[in-house]
GUMINU-817660 format. One record per atom (N, C-alpha, C): residue number from 1; atom name; x, y, z. Coordinates in Angstrom, 2 decimals, always signed. Layout:
<atoms>
<atom resi="NUM" name="CA" px="X" py="Y" pz="Z"/>
...
</atoms>
This chain:
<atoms>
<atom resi="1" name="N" px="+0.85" py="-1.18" pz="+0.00"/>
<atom resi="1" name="CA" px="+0.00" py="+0.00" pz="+0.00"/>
<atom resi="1" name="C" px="+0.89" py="+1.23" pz="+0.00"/>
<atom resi="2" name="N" px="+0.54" py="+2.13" pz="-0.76"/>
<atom resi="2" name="CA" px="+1.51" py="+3.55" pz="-1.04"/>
<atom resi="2" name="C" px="+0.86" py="+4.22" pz="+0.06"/>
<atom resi="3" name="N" px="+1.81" py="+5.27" pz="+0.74"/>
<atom resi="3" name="CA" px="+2.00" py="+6.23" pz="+1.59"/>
<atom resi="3" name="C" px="+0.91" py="+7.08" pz="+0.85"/>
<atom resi="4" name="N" px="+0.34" py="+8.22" pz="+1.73"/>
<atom resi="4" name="CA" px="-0.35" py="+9.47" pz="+1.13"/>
<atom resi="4" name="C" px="+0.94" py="+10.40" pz="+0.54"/>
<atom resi="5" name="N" px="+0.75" py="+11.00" pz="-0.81"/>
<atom resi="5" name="CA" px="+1.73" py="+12.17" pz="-0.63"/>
<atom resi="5" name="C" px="+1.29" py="+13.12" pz="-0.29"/>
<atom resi="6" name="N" px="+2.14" py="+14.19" pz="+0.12"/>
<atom resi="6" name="CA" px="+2.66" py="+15.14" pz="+1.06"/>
<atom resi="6" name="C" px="+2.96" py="+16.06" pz="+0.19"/>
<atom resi="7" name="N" px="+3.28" py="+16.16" pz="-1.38"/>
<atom resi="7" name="CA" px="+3.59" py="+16.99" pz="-2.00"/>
<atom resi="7" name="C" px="+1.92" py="+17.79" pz="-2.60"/>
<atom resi="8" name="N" px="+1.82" py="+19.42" pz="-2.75"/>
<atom resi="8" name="CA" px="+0.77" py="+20.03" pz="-2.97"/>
<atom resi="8" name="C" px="+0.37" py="+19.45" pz="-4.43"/>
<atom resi="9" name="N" px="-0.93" py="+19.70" pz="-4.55"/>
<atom resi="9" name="CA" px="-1.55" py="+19.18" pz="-5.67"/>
<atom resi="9" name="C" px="-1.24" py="+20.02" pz="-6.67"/>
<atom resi="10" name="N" px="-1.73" py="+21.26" pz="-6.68"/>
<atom resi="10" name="CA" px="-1.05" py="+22.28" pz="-7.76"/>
<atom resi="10" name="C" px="+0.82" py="+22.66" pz="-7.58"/>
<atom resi="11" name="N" px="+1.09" py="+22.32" pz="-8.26"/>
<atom resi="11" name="CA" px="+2.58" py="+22.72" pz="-8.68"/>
<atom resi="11" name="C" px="+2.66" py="+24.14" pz="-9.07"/>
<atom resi="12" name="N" px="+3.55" py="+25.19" pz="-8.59"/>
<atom resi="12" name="CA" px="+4.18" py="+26.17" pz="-8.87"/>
<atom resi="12" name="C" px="+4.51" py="+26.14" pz="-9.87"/>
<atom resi="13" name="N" px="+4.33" py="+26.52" pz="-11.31"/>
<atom resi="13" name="CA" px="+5.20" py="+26.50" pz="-12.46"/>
<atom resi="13" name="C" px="+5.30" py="+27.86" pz="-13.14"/>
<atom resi="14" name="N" px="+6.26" py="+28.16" pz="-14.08"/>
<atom resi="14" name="CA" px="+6.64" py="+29.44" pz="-14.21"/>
<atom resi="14" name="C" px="+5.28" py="+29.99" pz="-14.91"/>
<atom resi="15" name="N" px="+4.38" py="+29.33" pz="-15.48"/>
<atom resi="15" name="CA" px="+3.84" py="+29.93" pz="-16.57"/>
<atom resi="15" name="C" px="+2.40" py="+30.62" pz="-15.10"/>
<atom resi="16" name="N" px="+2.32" py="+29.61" pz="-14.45"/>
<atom resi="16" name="CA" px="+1.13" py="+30.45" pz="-13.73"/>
<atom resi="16" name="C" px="+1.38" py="+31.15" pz="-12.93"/>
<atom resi="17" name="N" px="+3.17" py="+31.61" pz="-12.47"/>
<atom resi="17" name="CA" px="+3.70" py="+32.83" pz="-11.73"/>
<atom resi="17" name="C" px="+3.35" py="+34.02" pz="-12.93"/>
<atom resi="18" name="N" px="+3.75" py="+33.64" pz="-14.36"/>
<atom resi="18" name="CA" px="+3.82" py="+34.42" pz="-15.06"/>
<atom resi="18" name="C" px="+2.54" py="+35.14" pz="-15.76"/>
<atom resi="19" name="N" px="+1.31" py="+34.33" pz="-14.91"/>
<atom resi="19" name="CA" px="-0.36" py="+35.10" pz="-15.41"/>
<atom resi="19" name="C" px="-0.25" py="+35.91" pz="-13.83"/>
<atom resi="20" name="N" px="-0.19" py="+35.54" pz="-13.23"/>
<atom resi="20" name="CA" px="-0.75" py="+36.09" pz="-11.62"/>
<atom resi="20" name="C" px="+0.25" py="+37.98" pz="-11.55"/>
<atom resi="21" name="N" px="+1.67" py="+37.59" pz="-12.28"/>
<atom resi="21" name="CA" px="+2.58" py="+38.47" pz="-11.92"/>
<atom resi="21" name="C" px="+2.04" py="+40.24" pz="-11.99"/>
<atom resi="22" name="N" px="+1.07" py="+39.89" pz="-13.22"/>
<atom resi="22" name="CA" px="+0.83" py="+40.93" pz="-14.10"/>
<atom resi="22" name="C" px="-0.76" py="+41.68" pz="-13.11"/>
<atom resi="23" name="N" px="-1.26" py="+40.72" pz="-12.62"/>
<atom resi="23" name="CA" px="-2.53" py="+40.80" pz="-11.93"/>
<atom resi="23" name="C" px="-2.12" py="+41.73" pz="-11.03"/>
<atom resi="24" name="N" px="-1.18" py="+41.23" pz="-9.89"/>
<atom resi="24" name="CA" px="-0.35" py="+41.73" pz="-8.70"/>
<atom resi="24" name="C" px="-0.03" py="+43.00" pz="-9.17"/>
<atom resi="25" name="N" px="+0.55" py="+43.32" pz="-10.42"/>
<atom resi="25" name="CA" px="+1.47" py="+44.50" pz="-10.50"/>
<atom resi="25" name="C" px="+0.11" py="+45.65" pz="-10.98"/>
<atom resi="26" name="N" px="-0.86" py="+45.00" pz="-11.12"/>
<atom resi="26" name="CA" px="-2.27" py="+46.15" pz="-11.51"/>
<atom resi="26" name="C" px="-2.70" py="+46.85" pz="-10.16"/>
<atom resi="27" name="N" px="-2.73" py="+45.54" pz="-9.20"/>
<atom resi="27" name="CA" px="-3.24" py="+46.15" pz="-7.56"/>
<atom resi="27" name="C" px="-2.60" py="+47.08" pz="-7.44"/>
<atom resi="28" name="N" px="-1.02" py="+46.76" pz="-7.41"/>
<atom resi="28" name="CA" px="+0.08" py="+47.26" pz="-6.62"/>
<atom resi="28" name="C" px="-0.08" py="+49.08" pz="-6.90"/>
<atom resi="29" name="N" px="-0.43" py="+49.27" pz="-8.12"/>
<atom resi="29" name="CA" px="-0.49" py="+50.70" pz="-9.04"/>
<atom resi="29" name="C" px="-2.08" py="+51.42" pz="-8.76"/>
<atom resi="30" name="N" px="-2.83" py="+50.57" pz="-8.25"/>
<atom resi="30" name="CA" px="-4.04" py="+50.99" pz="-7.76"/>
<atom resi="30" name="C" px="-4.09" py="+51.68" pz="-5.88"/>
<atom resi="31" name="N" px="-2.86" py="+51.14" pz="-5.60"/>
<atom resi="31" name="CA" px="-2.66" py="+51.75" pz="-4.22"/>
<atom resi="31" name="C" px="-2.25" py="+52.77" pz="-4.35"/>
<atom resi="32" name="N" px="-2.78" py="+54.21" pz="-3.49"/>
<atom resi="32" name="CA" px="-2.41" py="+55.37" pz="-3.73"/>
<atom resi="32" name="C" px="-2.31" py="+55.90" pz="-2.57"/>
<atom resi="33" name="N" px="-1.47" py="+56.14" pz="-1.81"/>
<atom resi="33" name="CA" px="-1.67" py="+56.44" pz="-0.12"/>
<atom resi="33" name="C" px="-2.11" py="+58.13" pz="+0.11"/>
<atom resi="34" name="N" px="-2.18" py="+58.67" pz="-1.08"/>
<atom resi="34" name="CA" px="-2.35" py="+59.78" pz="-0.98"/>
<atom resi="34" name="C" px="-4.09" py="+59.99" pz="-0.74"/>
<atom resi="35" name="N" px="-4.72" py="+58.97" pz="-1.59"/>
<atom resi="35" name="CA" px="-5.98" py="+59.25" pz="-1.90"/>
<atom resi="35" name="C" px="-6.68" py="+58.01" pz="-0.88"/>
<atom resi="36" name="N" px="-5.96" py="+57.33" pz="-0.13"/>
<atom resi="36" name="CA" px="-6.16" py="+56.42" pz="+1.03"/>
<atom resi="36" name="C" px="-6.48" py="+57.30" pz="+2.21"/>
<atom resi="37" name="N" px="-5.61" py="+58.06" pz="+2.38"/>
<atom resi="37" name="CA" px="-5.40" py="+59.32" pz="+3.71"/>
<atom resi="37" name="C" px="-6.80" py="+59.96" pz="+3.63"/>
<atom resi="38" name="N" px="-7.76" py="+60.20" pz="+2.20"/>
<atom resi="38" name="CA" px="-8.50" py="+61.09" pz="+1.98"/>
<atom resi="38" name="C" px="-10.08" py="+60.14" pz="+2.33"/>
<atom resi="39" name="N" px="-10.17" py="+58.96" pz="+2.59"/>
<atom resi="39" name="CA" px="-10.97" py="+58.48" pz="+2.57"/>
<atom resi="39" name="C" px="-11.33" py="+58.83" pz="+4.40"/>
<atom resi="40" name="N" px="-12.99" py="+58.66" pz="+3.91"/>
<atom resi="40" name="CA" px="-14.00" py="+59.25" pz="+4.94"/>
<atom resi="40" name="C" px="-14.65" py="+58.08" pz="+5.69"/>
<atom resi="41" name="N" px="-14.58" py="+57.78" pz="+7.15"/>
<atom resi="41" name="CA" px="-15.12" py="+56.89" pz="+7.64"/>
<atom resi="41" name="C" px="-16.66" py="+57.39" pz="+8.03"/>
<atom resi="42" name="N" px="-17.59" py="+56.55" pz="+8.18"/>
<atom resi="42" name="CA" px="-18.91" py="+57.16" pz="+8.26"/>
<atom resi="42" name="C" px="-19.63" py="+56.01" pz="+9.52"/>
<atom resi="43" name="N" px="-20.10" py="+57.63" pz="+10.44"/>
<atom resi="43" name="CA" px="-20.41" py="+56.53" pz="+11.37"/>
<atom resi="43" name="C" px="-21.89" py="+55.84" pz="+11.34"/>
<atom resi="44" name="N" px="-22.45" py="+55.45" pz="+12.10"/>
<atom resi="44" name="CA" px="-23.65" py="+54.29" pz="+11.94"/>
<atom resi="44" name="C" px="-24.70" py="+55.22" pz="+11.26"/>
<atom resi="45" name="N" px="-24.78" py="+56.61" pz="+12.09"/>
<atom resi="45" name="CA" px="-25.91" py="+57.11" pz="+12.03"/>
<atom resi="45" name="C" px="-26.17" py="+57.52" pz="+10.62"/>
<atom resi="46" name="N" px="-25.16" py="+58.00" pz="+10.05"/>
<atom resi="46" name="CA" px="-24.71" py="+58.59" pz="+8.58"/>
<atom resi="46" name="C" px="-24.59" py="+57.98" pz="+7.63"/>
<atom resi="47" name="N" px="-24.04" py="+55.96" pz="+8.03"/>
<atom resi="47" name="CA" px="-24.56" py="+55.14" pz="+6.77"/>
<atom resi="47" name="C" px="-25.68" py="+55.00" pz="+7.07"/>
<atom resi="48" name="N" px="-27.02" py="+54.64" pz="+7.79"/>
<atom resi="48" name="CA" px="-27.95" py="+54.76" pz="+7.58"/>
<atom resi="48" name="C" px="-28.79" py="+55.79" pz="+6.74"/>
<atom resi="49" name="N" px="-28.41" py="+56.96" pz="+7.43"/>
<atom resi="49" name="CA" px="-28.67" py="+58.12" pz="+6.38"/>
<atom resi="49" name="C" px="-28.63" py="+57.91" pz="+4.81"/>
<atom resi="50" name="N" px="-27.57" py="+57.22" pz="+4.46"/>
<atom resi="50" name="CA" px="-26.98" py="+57.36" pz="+3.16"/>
<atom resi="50" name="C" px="-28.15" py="+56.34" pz="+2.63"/>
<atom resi="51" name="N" px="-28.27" py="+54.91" pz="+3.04"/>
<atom resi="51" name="CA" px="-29.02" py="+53.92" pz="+2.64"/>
<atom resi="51" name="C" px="-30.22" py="+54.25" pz="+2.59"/>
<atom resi="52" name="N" px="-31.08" py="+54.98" pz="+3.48"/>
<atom resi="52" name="CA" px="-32.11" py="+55.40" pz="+3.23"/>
<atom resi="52" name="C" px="-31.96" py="+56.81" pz="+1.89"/>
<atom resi="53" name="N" px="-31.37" py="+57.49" pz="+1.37"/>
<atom resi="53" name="CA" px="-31.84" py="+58.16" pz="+0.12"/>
<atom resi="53" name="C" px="-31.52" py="+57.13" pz="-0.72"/>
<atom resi="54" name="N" px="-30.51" py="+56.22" pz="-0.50"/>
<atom resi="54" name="CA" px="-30.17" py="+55.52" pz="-2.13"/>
<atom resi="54" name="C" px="-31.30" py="+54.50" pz="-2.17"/>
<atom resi="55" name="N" px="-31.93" py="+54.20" pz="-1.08"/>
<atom resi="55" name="CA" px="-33.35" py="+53.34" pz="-1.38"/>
<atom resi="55" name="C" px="-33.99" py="+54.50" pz="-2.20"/>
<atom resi="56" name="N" px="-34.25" py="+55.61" pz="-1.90"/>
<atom resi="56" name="CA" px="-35.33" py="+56.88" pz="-2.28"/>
<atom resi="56" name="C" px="-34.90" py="+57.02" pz="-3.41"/>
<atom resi="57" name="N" px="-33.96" py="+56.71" pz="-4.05"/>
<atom resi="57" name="CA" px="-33.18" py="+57.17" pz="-5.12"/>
<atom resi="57" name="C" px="-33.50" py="+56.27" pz="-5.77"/>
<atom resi="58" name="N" px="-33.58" py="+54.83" pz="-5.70"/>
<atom resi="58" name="CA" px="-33.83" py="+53.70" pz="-6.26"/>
<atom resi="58" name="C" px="-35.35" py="+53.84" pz="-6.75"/>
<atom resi="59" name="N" px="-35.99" py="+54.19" pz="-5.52"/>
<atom resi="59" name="CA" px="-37.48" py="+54.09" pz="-5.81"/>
<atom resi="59" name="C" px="-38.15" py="+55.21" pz="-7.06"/>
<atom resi="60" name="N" px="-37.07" py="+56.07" pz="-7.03"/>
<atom resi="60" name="CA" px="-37.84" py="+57.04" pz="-7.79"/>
<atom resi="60" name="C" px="-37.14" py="+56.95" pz="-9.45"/>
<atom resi="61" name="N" px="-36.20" py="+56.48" pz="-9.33"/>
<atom resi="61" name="CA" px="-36.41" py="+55.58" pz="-10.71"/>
<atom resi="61" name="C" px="-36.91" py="+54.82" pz="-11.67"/>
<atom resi="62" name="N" px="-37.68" py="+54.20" pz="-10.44"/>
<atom resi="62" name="CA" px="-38.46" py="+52.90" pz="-10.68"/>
<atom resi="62" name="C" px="-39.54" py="+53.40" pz="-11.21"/>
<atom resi="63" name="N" px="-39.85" py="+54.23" pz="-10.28"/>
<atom resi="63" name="CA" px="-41.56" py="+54.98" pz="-10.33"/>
<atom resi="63" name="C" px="-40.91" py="+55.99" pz="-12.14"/>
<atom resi="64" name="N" px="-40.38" py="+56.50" pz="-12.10"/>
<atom resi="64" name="CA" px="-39.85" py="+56.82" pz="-13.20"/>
<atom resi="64" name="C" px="-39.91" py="+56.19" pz="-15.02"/>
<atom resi="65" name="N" px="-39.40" py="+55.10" pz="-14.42"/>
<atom resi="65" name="CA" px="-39.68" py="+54.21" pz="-15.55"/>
<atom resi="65" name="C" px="-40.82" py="+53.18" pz="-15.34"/>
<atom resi="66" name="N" px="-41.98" py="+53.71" pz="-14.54"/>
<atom resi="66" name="CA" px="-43.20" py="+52.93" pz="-14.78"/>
<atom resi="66" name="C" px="-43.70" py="+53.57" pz="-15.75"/>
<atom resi="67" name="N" px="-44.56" py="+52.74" pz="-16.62"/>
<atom resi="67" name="CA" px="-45.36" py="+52.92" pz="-17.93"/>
<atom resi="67" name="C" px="-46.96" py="+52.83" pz="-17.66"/>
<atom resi="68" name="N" px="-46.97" py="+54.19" pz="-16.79"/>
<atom resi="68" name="CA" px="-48.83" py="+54.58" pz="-16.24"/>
<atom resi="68" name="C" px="-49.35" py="+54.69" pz="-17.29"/>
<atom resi="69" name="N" px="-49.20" py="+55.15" pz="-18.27"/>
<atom resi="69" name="CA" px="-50.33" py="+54.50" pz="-19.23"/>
<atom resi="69" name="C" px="-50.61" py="+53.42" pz="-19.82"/>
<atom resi="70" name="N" px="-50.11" py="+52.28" pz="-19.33"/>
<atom resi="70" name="CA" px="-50.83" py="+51.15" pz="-19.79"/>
<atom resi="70" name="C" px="-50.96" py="+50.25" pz="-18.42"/>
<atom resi="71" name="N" px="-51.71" py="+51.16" pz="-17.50"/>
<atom resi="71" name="CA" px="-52.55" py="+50.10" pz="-16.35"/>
<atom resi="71" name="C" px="-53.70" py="+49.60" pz="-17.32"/>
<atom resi="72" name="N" px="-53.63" py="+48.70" pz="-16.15"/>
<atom resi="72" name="CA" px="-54.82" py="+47.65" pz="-16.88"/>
<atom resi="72" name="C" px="-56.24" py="+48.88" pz="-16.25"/>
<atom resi="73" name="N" px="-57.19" py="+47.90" pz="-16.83"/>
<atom resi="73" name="CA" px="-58.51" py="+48.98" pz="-17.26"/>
<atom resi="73" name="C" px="-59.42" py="+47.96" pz="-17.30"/>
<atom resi="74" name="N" px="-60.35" py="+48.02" pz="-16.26"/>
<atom resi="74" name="CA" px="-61.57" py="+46.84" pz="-15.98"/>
<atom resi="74" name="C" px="-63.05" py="+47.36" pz="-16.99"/>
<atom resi="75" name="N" px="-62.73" py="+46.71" pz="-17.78"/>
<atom resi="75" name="CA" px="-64.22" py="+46.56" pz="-18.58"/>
<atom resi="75" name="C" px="-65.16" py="+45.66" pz="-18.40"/>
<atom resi="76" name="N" px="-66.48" py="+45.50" pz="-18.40"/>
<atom resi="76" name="CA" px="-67.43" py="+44.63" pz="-18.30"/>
<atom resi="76" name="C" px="-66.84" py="+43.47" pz="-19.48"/>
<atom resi="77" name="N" px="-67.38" py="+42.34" pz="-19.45"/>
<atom resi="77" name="CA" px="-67.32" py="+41.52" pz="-20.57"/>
<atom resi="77" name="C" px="-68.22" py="+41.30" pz="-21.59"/>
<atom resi="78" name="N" px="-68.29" py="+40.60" pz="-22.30"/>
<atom resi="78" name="CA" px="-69.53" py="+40.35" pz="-23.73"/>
<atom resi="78" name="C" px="-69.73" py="+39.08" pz="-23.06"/>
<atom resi="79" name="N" px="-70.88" py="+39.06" pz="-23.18"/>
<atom resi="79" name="CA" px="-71.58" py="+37.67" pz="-22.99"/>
<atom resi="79" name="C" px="-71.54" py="+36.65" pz="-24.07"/>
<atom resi="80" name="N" px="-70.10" py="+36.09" pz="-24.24"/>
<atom resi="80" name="CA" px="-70.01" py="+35.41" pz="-25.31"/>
<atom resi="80" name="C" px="-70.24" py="+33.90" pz="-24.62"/>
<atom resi="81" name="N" px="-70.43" py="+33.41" pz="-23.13"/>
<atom resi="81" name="CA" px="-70.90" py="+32.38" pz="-23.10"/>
<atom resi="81" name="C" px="-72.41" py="+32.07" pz="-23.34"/>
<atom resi="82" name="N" px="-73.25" py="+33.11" pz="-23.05"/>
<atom resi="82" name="CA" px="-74.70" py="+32.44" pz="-23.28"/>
<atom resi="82" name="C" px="-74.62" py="+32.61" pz="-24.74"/>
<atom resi="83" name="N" px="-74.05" py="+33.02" pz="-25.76"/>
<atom resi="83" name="CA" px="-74.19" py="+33.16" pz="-27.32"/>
<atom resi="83" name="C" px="-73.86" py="+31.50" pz="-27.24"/>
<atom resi="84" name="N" px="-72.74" py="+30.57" pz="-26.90"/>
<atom resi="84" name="CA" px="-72.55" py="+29.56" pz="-26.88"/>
<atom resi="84" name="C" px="-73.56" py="+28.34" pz="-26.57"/>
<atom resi="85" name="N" px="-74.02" py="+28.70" pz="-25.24"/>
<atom resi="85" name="CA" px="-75.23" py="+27.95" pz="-24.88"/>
<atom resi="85" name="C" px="-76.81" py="+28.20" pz="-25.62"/>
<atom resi="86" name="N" px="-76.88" py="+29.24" pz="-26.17"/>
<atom resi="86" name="CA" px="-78.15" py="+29.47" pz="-26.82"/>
<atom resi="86" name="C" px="-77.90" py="+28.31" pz="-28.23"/>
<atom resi="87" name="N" px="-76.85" py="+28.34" pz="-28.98"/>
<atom resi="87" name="CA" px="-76.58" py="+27.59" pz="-30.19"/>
<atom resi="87" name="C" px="-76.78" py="+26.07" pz="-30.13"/>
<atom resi="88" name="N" px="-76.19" py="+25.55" pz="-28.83"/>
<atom resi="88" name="CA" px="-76.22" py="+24.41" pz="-28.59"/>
<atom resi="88" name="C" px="-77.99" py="+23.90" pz="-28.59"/>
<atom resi="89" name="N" px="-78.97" py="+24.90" pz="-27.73"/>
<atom resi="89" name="CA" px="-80.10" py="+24.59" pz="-27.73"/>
<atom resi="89" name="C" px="-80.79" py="+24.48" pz="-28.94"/>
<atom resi="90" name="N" px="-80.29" py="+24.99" pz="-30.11"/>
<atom resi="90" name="CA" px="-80.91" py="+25.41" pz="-31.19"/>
<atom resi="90" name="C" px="-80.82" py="+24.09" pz="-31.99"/>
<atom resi="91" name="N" px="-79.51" py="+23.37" pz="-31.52"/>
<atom resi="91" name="CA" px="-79.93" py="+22.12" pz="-32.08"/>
<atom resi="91" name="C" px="-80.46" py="+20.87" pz="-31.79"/>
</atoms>
């Protein structure tokens, strides 16, 4: 009976250092400590605040792109079943 191996399943090889390398070096250029320093912490009361207009904000979009003129519209019907049942008697 063979031992378990111990060696990792994925292997390190140059070619998948050489996709990841390029990934890494995109983050790395996205860090800006200048514009890190500038960021605003927000406390409870104030993200709430915020979530409640961007719901309001949401909603009034919505309502925005509703299409009020084509609610539905309750009309009486035609009495096209007794036209059915009268025919049947006729024969």
């Amino acid at each position: 009976m063979n031992a378990p191996s111990i060696t990792p399943t994925v292997l390190s090889t140059d070619s998948v250092t050489a996709e990841i390398r390029p990934i890494v070096d995109g983050l790395e250029r996205l860090k800006n400590p200048r514009l890190a320093d500038q960021r605003v912490f927000l406390n409870e009361e104030k993200s709430a605040n915020f979530a409640k207009l961007a719901l309001g904000a949401k909603l009034e979009r919505a309502l925005g792109r509703r299409m009020t003129g084509q609610d539905a519209v309750m009309r009486p019907r035609k009495s096209s079943v007794v036209e059915v049942t009268s025919e049947k008697e006729k024969m």
